[in-house]
C-alpha positions as CSV (number, residue, x, y, z in Angstrom):
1,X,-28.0,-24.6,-16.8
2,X,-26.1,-27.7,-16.2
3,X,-25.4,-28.3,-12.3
4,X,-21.6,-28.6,-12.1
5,X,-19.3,-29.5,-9.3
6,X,-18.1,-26.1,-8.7
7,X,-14.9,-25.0,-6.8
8,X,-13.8,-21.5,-5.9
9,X,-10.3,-20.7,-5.0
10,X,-9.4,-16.9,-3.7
11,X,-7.0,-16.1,-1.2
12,X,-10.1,-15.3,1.0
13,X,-13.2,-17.1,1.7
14,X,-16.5,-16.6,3.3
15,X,-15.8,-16.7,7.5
16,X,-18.4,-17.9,9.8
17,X,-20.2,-15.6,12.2
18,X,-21.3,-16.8,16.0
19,X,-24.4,-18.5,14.5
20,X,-22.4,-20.4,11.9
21,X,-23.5,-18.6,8.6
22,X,-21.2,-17.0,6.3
23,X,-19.8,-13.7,6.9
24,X,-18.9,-11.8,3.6
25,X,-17.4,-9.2,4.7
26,X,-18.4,-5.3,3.6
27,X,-15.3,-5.1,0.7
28,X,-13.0,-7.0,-1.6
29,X,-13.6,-9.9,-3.4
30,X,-16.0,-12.1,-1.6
31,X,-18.3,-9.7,-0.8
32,X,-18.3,-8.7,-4.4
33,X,-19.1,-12.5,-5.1
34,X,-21.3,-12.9,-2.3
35,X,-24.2,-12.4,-4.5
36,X,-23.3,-14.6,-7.0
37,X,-22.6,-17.4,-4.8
38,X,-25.2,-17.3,-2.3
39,X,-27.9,-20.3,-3.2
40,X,-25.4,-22.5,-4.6
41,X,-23.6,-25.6,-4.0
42,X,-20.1,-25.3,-4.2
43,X,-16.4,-25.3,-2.5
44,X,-14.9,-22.4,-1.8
45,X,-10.9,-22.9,-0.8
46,X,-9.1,-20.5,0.6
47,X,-5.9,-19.5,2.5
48,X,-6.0,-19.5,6.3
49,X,-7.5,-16.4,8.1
50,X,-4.5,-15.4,9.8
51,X,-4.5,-11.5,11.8
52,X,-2.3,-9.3,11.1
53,X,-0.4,-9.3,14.1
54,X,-0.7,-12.9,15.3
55,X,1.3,-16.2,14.0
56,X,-1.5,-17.7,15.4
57,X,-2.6,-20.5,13.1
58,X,-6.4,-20.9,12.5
59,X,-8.5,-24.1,12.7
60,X,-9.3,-25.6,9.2
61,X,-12.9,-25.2,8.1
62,X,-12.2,-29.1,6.8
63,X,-15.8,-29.6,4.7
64,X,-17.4,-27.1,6.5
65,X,-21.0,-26.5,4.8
66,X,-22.9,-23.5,5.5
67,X,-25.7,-22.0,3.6
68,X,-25.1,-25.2,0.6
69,X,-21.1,-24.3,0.5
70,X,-18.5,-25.8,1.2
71,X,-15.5,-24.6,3.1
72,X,-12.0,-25.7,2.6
73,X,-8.8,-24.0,3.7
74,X,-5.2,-24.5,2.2
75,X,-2.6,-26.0,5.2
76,X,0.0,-23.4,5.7
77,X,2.2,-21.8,8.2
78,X,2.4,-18.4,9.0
79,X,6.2,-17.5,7.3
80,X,4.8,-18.7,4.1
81,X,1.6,-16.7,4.2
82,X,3.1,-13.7,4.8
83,X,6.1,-13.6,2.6
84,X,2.8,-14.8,-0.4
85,X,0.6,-12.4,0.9
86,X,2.3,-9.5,2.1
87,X,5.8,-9.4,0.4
88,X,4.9,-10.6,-3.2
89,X,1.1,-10.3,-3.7
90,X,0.8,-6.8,-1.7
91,X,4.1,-5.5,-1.9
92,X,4.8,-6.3,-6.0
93,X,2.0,-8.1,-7.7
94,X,-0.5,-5.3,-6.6
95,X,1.8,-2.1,-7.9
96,X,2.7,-4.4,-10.8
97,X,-0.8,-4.7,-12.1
98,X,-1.6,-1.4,-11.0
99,X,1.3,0.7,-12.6
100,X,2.2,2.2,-9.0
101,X,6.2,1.4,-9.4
102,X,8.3,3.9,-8.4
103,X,11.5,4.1,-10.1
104,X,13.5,5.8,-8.1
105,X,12.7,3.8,-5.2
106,X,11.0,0.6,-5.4
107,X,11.0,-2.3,-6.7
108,X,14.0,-3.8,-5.6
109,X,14.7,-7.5,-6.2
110,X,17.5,-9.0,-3.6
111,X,18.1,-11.8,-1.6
112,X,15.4,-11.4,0.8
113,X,12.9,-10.4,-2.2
114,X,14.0,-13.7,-4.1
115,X,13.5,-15.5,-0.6
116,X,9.7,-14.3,-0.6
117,X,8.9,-15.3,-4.4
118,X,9.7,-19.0,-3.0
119,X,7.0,-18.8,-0.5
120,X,4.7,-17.3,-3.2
121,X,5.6,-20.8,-5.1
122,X,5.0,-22.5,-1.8
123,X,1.7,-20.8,-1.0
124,X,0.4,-21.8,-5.1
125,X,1.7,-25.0,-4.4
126,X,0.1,-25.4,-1.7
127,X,-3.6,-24.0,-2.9
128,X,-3.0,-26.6,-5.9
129,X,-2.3,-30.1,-3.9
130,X,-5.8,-28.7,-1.6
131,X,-7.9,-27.7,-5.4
132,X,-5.8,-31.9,-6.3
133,X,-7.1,-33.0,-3.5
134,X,-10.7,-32.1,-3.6
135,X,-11.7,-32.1,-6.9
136,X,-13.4,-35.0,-8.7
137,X,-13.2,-35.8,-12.7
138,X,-16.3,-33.6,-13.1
139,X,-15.0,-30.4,-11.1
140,X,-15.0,-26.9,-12.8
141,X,-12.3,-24.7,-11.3
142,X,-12.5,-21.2,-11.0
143,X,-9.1,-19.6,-10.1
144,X,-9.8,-16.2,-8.4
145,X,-7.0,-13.4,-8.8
146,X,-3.2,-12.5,-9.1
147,X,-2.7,-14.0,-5.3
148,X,-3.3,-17.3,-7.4
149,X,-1.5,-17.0,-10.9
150,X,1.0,-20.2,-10.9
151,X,-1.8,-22.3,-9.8
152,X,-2.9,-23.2,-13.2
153,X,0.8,-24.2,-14.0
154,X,1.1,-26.6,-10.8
155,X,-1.9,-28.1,-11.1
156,X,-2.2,-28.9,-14.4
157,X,0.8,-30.6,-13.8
158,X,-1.1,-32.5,-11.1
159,X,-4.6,-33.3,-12.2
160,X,-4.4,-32.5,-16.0
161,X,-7.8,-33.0,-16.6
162,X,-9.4,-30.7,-15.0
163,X,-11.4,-28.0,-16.6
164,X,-9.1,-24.6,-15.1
165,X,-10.0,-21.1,-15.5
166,X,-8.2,-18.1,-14.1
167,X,-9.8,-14.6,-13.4
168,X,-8.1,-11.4,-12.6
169,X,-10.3,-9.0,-10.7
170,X,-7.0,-6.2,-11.1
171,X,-5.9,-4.9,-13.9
172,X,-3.0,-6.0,-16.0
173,X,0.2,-3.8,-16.7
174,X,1.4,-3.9,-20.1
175,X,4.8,-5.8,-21.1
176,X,6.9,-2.4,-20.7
177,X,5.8,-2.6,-16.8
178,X,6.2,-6.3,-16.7
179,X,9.7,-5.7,-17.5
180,X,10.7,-4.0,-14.0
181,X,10.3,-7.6,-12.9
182,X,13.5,-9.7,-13.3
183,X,12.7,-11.8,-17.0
184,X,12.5,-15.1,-15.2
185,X,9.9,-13.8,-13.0
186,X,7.9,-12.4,-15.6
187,X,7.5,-15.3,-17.8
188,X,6.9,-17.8,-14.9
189,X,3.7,-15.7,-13.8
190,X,2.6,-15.1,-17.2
191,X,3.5,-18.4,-18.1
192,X,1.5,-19.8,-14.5
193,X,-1.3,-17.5,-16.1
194,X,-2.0,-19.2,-19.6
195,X,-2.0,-22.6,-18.3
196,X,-5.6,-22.1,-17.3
197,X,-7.0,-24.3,-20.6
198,X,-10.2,-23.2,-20.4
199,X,-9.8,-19.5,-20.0
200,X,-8.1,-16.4,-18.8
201,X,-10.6,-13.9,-17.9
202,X,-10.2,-9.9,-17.0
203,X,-13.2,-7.1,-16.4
204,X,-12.7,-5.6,-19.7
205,X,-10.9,-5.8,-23.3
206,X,-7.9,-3.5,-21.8
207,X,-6.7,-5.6,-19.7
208,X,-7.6,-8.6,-21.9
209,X,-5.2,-7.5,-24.5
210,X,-2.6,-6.6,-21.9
211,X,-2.2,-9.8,-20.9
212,X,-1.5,-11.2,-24.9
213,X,0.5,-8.5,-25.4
214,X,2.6,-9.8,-22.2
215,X,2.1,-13.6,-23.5
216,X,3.7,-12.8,-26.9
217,X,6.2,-10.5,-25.4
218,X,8.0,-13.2,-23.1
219,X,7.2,-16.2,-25.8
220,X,4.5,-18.0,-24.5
221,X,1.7,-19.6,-26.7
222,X,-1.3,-17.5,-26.1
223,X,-4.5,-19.1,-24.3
224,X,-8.6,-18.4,-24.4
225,X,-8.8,-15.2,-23.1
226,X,-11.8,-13.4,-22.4
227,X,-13.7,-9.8,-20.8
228,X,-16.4,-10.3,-18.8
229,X,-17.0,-7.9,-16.4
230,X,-18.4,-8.4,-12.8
231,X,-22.5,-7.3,-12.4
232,X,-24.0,-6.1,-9.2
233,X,-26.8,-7.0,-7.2
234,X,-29.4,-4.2,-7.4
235,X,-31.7,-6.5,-5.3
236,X,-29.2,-6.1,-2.4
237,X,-28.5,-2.5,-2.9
238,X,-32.5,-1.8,-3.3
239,X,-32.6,-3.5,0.3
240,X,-30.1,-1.4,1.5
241,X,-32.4,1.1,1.5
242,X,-35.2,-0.5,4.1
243,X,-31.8,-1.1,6.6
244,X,-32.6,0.7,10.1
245,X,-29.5,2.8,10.0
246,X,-30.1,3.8,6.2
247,X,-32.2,6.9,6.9
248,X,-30.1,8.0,10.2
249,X,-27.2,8.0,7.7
250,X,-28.7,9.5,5.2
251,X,-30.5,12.1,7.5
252,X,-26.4,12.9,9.0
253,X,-25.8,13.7,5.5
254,X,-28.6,15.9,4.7
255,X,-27.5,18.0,8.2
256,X,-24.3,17.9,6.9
257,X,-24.8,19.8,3.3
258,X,-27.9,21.6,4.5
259,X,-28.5,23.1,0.6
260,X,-24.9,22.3,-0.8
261,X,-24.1,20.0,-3.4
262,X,-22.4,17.4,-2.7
263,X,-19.5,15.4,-4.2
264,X,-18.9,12.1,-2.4
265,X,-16.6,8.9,-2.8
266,X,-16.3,5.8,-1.1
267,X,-12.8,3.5,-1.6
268,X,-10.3,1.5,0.4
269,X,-7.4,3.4,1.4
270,X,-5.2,2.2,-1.2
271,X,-2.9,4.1,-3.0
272,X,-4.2,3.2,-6.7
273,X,-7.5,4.5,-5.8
274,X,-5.9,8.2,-6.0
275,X,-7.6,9.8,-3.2
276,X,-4.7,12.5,-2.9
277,X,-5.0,13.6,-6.5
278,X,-8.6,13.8,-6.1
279,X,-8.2,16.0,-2.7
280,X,-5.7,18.4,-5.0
281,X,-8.2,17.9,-7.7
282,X,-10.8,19.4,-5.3
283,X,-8.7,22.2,-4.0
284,X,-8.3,23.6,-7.3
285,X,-11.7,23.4,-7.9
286,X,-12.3,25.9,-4.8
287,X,-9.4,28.1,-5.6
288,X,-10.3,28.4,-9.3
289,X,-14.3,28.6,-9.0
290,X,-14.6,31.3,-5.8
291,X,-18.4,31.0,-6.3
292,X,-18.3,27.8,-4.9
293,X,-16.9,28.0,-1.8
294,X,-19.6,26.9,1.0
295,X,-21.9,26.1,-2.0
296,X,-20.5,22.4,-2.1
297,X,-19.4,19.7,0.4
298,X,-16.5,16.1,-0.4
299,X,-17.7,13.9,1.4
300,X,-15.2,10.7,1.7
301,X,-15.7,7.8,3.1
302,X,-12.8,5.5,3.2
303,X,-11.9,2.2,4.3
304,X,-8.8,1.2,5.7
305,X,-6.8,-1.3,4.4
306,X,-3.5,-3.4,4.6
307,X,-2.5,-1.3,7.7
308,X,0.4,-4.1,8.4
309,X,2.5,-2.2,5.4
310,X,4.3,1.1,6.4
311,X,3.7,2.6,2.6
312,X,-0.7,2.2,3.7
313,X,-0.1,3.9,6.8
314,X,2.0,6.4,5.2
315,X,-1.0,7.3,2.6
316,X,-3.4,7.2,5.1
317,X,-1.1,10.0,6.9
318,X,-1.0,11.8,4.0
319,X,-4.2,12.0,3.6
320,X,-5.3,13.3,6.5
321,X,-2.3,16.1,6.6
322,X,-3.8,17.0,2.8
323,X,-7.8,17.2,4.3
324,X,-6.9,19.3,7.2
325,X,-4.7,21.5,5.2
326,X,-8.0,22.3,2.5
327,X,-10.5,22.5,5.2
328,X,-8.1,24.9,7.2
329,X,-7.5,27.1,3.6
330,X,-11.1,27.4,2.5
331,X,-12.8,26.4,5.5
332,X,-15.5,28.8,8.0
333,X,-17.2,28.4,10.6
334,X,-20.5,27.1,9.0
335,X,-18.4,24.8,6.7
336,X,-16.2,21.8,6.5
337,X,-15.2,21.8,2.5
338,X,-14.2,18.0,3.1
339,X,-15.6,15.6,5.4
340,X,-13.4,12.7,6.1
341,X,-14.7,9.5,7.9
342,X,-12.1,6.9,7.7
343,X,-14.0,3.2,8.9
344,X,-15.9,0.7,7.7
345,X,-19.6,0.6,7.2
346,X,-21.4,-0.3,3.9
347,X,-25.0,0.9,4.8
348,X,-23.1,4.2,6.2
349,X,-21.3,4.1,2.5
350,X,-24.3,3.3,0.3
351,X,-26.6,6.2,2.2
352,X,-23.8,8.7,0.8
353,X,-24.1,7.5,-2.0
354,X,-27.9,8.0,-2.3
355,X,-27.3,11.8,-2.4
356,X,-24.4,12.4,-4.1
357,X,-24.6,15.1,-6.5
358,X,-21.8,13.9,-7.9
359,X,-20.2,10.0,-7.5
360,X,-16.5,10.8,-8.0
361,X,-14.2,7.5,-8.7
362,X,-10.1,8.4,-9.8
363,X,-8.7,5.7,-9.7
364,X,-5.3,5.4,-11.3
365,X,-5.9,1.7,-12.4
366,X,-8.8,-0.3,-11.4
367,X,-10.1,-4.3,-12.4
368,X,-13.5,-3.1,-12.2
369,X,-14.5,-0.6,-9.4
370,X,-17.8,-1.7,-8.1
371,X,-18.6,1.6,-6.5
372,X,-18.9,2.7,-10.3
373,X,-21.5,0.6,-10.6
374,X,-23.4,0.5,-7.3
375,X,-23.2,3.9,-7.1
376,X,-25.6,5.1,-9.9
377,X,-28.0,2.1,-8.8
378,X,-28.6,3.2,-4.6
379,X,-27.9,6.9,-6.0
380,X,-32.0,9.0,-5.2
381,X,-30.8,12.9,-6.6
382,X,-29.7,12.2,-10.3
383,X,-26.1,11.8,-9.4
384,X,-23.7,12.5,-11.8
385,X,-21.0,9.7,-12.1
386,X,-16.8,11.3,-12.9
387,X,-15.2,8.4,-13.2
388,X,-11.8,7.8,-14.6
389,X,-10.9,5.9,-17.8
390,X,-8.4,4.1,-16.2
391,X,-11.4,2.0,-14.4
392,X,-12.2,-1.0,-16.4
393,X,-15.9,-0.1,-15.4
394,X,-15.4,2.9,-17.7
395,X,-15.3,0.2,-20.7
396,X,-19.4,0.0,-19.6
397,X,-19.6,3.9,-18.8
398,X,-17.9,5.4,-21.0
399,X,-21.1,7.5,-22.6
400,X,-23.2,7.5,-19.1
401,X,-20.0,9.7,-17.2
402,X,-18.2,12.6,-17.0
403,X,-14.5,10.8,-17.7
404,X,-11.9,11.8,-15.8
405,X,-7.5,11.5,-16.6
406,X,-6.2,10.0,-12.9
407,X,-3.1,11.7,-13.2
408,X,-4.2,15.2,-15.1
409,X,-5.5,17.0,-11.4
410,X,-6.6,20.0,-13.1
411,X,-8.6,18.3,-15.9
412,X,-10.1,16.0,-12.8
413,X,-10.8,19.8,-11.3
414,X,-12.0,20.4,-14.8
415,X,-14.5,17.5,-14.7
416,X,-15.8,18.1,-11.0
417,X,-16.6,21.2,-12.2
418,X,-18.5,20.3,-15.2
419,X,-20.6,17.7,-13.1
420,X,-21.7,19.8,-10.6
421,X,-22.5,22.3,-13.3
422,X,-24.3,20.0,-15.2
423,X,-28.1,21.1,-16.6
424,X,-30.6,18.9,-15.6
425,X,-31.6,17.6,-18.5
426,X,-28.1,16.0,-18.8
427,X,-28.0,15.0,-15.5
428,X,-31.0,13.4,-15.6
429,X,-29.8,11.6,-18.6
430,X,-26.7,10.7,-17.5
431,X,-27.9,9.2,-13.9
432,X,-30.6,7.3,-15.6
433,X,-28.5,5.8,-18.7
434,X,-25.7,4.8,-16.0
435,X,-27.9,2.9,-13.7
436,X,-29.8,1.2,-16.8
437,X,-26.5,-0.2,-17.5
438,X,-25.4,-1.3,-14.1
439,X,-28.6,-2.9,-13.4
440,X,-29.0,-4.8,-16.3
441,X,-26.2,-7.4,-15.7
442,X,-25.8,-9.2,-12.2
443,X,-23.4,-10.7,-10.0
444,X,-24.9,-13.8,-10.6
445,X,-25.3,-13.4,-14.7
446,X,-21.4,-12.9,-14.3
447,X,-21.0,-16.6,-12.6
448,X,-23.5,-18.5,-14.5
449,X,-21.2,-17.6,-17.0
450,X,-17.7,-17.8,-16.3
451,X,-19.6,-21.6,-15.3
452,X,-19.9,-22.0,-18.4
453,X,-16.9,-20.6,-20.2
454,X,-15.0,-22.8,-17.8
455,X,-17.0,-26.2,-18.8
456,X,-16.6,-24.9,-22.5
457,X,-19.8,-24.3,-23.2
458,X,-19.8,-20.7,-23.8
459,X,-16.7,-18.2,-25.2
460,X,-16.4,-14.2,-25.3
């Protein structure tokens, strides 16, 4: 493969830990990339690391090079951060892609919304005079997700001879949903899209397609588009297992079931991962199936996310009101029907999923969903994967899962049921055939070539 002068740009980066190596975090986008980058020699820019509840502005990393990469970070204040990040990205982008509008409530587009769109133009403006800036002739640029989408508009304007591509690691609505978004809105992010020349990339053909649909919809000459969705790293996850805390987990868990089968689930707390649905999904399980009461254990694991916005604490409420309200219907004294752990621990995570009878993933819309994935590979007891076909992993999985309709609770009851019920034959066949196929494509396969589609050297 041809050594390129690579550059990443995400609205996150790699941090640096007290010793000065990268930090990749346990979730989200750079630690699903960490894999793929790790070895290389590259430039990663990204947006400054603010905290949540601090205007306090971070020291640039300003060709920081750790572990072969390079560091950059995009020069902004804190106002135009937030109203990018939180207001637009968070607050619209991400229900946008992910279908979560609600009608009767939300979105609303006034002054202060149209007010926050102009730092959103800011904050890509911004990312493109930095990717301008550092770049040379030779550079390859991968644009990484929706934070970024009129960067490939600005700086094609700016340094039109760069090789651009643009991945989305969310889904993409389809023009009906688009068209909640005032028109001029629309088209200037679909339009900010397709000026990546070299490529417009998604995890899977759905979303793919979406996005033409959405081109041709608001008149915009369609670009290269492409699926090519994100590997794992069963080296990592096969090291997982040797971690000191691995089998303390792992043994928690085994006190916790004793000899009940057990359905677990690991996600952000995010309201398109549909953890309330599956929650009701489960309770109708119990009520419909009296034989399994005390026979069978939910064990969720969930990390919290974007805690700043009042609708994620509200869901996180919610939660919890739903969980205590199942465990005090069904629940005895010898058994917890759900187990809740809210926090964030990836060995704690990956040792539940070793002994899941069952991995159960809901999601209304997902890019990817890497615990689809990682899940069948750590997974020691045959686990079954339900997995919803609104997961662009499902694409992959279809055949090797027990599909599941996000919205449809009692067909998600139905599906628990028929995974936990499962002969084992099947079960054997399913685990086997799912972690065949998330094993056999990496993290790293996935960057070597969007590399190449980017230098156009390879097309999908």
């Amino acid at each position: 493969m041809v050594n390129y002068h690579v550059i990443v740009a995400a609205n996150r980066g790699p941090a640096l830990d007290t010793k000065g190596d990268l930090s990749f975090g346990s979730g989200g986008l750079v630690s699903a990339l960490m894999p793929a980058i790790q070895g290389r020699k590259l430039t990663w820019i990204s947006a400054p690391s603010f905290s949540a509840d601090s205007n306090f502005v971070p020291k640039d990393f300003d060709n920081k090079v750790a572990d072969g990469i390079t560091l950059e970070t995009v020069p902004m204040d804190f106002e135009t951060y937030i109203g990018a990040y939180d207001r637009i990205s968070n607050e619209t982008l991400w229900f946008l892609h992910h279908n979560l509008f609600d009608a009767t409530y939300r979105p609303t587009f006034d002054h202060t919304w149209y007010e926050n769109f102009e730092t959103y133009r800011i904050y890509n403006q911004k990312f493109s005079e930095k990717i301008a800036e550092t770049a040379s002739e030779e550079s390859l640029v991968l644009i990484q997700d929706y934070h970024l989408s009129l960067v490939p508009h600005y700086l094609n304007k700016l340094r039109p001879e760069l090789k651009v591509s643009h991945f989305s690691h969310t889904p993409i609505s389809e023009p009906g949903i688009w068209s909640m978004l005032p028109d001029e809105i629309a088209r200037e992010i679909i339009l900010g899209i397709s000026k990546a020349k070299m490529g417009v990339g998604f995890h899977t053909t759905k979303w793919r397609d979406n996005f033409l649909y959405c081109t041709k919809a608001y008149g915009i000459d369609s670009p290269y588009a492409f699926s090519l969705p994100l590997g794992t790293n069963p080296e990592e996850l096969y090291e997982t297992r040797t971690h000191k805390d691995f089998k303390v987990f792992q043994d928690q868990f085994r006190g916790l079931c004793e000899d009940r089968q057990l359905i677990v689930r690991v996600d952000r707390l995010e309201p398109s991962k549909n953890i309330l649905r599956g929650f009701h999904a489960y309770d109708e399980l119990l009520s419909s199936n009296q034989e399994l009461k005390e026979k069978v254990v939910f064990l969720a694991l969930i990390n919290p996310s974007r805690s700043s916005l009042d609708i994620y604490r509200q869901y996180r409420e919610n939660i919890e009101a739903l969980v205590s309200s199942i465990n005090e219907k069904y629940g005895t004294p010898a058994w917890n029907p759900i187990e809740l752990r809210i926090g964030d621990n990836r060995i704690q995570s990956m040792a539940a999923l070793s002994l899941a009878d069952v991995i159960f993933v809901n999601p209304v819309r997902d890019g990817l969903n890497l615990v689809a994935k990682e899940g069948p590979i750590i997974n020691q007891r045959d686990g079954v994967l339900a997995l919803s076909r609104e997961a662009g992993a499902f694409a992959e999985l279809r055949d090797s899962s027990i599909e599941v309709h996000p919205m449809d609770v009692s067909q998600s009851a139905g599906a628990l049921y028929q995974a936990l019920s499962l002969d084992k034959d099947e079960r054997v066949r399913l685990s086997q055939s799912a972690k065949a196929i998330c094993s056999s494509y990496t993290a790293r396969n996935w960057l070597d070539d969007l590399i190449e589609i980017t230098a156009g050297r390879q097309s999908y």
